[in-house]
N, C-alpha and C positions, 0 to 999 in steps of 0.2 A: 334623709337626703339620698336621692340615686347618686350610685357614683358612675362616674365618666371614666373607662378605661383609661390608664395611668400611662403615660409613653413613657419609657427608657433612653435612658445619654446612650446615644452611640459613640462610640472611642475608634479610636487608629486603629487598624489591622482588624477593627469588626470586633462586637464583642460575641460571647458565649451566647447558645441557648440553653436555660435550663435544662437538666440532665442528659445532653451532649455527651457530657462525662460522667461518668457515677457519683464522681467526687464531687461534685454541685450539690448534689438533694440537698443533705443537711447545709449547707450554705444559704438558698436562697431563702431572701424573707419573706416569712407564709404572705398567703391572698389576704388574709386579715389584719395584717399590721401594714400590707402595702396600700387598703384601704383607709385605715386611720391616718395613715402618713398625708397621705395626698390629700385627706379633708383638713388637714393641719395646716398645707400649707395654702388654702382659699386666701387668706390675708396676705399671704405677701406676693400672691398670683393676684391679688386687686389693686395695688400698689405699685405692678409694672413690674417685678420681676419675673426672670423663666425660674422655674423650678423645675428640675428633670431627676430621673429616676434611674440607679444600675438596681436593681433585687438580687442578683448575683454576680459571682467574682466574675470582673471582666473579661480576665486572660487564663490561658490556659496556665496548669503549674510550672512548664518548662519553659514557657515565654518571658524572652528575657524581661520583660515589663511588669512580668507577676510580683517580684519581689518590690515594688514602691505600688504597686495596684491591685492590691489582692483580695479588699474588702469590697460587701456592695456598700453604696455610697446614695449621699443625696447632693445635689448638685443646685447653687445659687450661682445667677447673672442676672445682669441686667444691660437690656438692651437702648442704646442711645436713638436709635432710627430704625425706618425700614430697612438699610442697606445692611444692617447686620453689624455695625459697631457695635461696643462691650461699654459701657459706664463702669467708671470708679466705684467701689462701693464702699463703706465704711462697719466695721463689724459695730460698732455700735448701732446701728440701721436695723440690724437685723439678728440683734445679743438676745431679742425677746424670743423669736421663733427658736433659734438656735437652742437654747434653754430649755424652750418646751420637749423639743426631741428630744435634746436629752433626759430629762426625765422618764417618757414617757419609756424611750429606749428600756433605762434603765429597770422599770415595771417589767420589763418585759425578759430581761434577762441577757440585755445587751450592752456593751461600753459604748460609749459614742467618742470620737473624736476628730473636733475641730478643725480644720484645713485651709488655710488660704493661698494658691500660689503669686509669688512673688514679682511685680512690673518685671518683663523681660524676662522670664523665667518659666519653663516649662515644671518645675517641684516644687511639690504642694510640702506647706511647713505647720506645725502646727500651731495652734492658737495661742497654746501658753508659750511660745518662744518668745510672741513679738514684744514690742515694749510697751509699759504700761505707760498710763496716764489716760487715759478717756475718763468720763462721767469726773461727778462732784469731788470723790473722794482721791480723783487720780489712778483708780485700783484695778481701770478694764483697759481689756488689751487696746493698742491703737492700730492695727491693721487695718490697711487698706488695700483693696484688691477689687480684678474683675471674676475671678473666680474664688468662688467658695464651696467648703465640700465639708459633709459632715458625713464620714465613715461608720460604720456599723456593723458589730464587731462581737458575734455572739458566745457568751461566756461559756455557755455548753461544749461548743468547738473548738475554743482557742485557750480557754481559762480567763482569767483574768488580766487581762492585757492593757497594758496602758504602753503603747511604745515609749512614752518621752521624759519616763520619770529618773531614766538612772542618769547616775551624775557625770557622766562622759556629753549627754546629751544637752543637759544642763545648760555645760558648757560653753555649747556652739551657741547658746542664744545672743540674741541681740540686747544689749542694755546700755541705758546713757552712765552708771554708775558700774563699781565695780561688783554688784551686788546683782543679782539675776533673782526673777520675781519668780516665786510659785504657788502651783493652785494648795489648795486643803489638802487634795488628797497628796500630792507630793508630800508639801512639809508633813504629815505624819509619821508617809513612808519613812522619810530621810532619818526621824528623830530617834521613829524608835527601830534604826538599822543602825544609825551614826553615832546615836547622840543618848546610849542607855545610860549612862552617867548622870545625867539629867535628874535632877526631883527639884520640885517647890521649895523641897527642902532645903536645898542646898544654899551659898549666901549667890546672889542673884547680878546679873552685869547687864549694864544700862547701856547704849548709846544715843549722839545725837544725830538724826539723818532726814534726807530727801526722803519724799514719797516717789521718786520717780518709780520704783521699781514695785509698788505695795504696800501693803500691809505685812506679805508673809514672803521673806527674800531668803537668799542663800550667798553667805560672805564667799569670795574664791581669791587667794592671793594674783597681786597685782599693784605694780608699783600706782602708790598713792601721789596725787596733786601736790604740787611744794608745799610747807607749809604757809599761811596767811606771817607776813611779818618777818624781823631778822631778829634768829635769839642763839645765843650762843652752845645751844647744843648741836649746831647743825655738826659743826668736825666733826666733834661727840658720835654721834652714831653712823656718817661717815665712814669713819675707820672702822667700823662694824659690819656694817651690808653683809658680812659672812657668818653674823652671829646665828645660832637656832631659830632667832626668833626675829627677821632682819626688820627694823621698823617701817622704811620704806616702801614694804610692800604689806606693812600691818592693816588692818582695823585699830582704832584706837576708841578706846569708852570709858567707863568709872565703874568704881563699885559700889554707888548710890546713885539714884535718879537726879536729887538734887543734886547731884556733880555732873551728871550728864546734862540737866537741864540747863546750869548754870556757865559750864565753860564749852558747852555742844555749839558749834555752828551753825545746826542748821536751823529745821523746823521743830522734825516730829520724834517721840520719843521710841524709842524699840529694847526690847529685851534681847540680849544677845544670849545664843545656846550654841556655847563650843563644841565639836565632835568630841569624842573620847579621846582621854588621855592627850591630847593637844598642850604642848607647851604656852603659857601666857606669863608674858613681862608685867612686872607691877613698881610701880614708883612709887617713893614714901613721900606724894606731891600728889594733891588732889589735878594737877596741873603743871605740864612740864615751866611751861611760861612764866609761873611763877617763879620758878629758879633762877631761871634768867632773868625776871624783871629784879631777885635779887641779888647779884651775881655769885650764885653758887659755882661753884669748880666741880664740872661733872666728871663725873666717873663711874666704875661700876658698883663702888658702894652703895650706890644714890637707889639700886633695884634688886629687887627679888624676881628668879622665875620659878614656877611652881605648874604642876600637870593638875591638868582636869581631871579628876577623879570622882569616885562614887562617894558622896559626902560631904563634896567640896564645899571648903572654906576659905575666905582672902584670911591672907595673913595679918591681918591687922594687928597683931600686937609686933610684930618685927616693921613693919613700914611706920606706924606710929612713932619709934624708938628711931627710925632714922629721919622721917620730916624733924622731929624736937632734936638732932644733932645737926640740922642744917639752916641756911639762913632763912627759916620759915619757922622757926623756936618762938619767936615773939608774938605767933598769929596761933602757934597752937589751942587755943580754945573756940578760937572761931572758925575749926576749919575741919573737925571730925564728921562734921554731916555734911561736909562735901566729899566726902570720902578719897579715894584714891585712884589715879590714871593707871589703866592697864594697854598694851598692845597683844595683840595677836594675829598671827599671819595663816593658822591652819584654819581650814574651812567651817563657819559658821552660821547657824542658822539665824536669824532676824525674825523677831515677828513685833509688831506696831500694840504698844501699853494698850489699845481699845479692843485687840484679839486676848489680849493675854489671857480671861476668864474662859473662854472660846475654848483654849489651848488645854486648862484645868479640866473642864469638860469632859475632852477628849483624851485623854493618855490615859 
């Protein structure tokens, strides 16, 4: 194919010419990969969008602007008319192309990362921020924007960069749940910085949950939804809110699947991985409800708390020994493979029962 000289985004204040400054060379990306790029994106330049080009940092270093614009970039729009309006766009539109680059990016010894900035907003945010639910699975992001931008971010110069993995940033994301969605390469990071405590080995905790947020999420305390229903522990922990482990703002799960499945709310099943050493509450009650449904007199005898450790083990022979001293003694044979209700309020990882082998793979 001949290729067609590539045009460049020009930006506010004028951008750079390659080696203007010294500090450019190694920045900009070579004539051969600005070649590949631009035959890349033939498909969605025949589909009606602009595709445009920076190969090098915009702004100079000491431009106030360099700090949120300092990679070259690839730039998606799409134009509604001749008069120069912007159509809505939907990252699912263009999750295929998007995808490509990256890859290809990354043969080449580049990070790529994702950008859309936000209606009425001049800051571009990234992809894994927004909130999921696109496609079958609910698992891609739902971003919609008129600008998109895929940054390009060479490992050689910068190391390995991912700006949006630490867990401050986490934070700021947008989610309908208390739980914030991340990519692979994040929950890795997270697991094996937070969460060394961690083995197969260990005995394993279940919840019940939405997909809103994925397959692979990050619990963050946050007062929880009232519960469904009126049962008499609400005083109960109440008068607690200042405990270590305050329920309110817990996660709550089992320490079997069939307990998760069986008294879970929602949909889908997830394995929950506590950070280290994190305090978790455990009831000698596959189900608080239960107690109430028979009226047990709660108090603190009714739980055990116990840290996440290397090794970890529910306690089952103490929480056994307290469900058979309460008004659930008469069910005790039909209720050990439901296992038992835990809460936890410190920060937890999530990942969806059909990643879990995924997960074995990788540690």
């Amino acid at each position: 194919m001949k290729y067609i000289k590539a045009y460049k985004l020009f930006e506010a204040n004028g951008p750079l010419e390659p080696g203007k400054w010294s500090w450019t060379k190694d920045l900009t990306i070579p004539r051969d990969m600005q070649m590949d790029i631009y035959d890349m994106s033939f498909e969605l330049r025949d589909e009606g969008y602009t595709v445009s080009y920076q190969w090098w940092p915009p702004y100079e270093k000491g431009n106030k602007l360099y700090k949120d614009n300092k990679y070259p970039h690839i730039n998606i729009t799409k134009r509604v008319d001749t008069e120069g309006g912007l159509e809505k766009i939907y990252y699912g539109w263009i999750e295929d192309f998007c995808q490509r680059i990256v890859s290809y990016l990354d043969e080449k010894e580049y990070n790529a990362v994702i950008k859309y900035r936000k209606l009425n907003s001049n800051e571009y945010f990234d992809i894994k921020d927004s909130v999921m639910g696109w496609g079958p699975f609910g698992d891609k992001p739902m971003a919609n924007s008129i600008h998109f931008r895929i940054e390009m971010i060479s490992r050689k110069v910068y190391g390995d960069v991912y700006e949006s993995t630490d867990i401050d940033t986490i934070v700021s994301r947008e989610s309908r749940t208390r739980t914030k969605s991340l990519s692979e390469e994040e929950f890795l990071e997270i697991i094996r910085t937070n969460c060394k405590n961690f083995s197969f080995m260990n005995d394993l905790l279940w919840r019940k949950s939405n997909k809103d947020f994925g397959q692979l999420g990050l619990f963050l305390e946050s007062e929880r939804k009232a519960t469904i229903g009126k049962y008499n522990y609400h005083t109960f922990f109440d008068l607690r809110k200042e405990y270590p482990v305050p329920r309110y703002k817990s996660l709550i799960g089992s320490t079997t699947e069939k307990g998760a499945e069986y008294f879970g709310s929602d949909t889908d099943l997830y394995m929950v991985i506590p950070f280290d050493n994190s305090q978790i509450v455990f009831a000698g009650s596959p189900d608080l409800a239960l107690w109430s449904k028979s009226k047990e007199d709660f108090s603190d005898r009714l739980f055990i708390m116990k840290e996440y450790t290397k090794n970890f083990e529910v306690p089952v022979d103490e929480l056994t020994t307290i469900r058979d001293a309460s008004t659930l003694s008469s069910w005790s044979k039909k209720l050990p493979e439901f296992g038992f209700e835990f809460f936890i309020s410190s920060p937890c990882l999530l990942i969806h029962k059909s990643k879990v082998n995924w997960l074995r793979n990788n540690l």
